[in-house]
N, C-alpha and C positions, 0 to 999 in steps of 0.2 A: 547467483542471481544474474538474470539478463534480461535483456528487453523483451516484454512481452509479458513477464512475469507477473503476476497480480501480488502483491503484499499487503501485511495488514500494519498498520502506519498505529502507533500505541497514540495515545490521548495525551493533549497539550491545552493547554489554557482553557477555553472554555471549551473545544474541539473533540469531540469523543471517538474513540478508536475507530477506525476506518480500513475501506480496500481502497488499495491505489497500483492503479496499470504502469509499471516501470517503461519509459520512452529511450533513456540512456542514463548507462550507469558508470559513474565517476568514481575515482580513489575514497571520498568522504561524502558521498550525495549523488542521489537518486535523481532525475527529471519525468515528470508522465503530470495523469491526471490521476485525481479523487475520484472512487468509482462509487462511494456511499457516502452518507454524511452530509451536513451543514457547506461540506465544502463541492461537494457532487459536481462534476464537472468543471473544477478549477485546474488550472497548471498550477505546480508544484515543487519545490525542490528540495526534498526532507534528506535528512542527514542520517547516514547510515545506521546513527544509533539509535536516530527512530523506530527504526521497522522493527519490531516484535515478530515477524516471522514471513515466509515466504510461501503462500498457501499452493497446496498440491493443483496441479490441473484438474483433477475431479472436483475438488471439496470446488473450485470457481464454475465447472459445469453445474454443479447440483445447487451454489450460492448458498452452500453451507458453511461453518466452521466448526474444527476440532474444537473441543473444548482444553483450555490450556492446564 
């Protein structure tokens, strides 16, 4: 994972799964924004055991996802 990367951030409290643009990436935590979601355009700092996956640069050009 590196900056630039889109990932998909797993579901938290009332929060449902999301994409979120990695800004800089720490030992335990991510920095960017929410690119979908309740939280769309928020800064961010999820914890690496959030991220459910790291989506391919196609599946973000086409604003698709694999199914898991």
């Amino acid at each position: 994972m590196k900056p630039g990367d889109v990932v998909v951030i797993g579901a938290f409290d009332d929060v449902p799964e999301h994409r979120f643009l990695v800004d800089e990436v720490f030992e335990d935590f991510v920095t960017g924004v929410a690119l979908t979601g309740p939280l769309q355009g928020e800064y961010g700092e999820p914890e690496l055991s959030m991220i459910v996956r790291v989506l391919d640069p196609e599946e973000v050009r086409l604003g698709t996802q694999q199914s898991q």
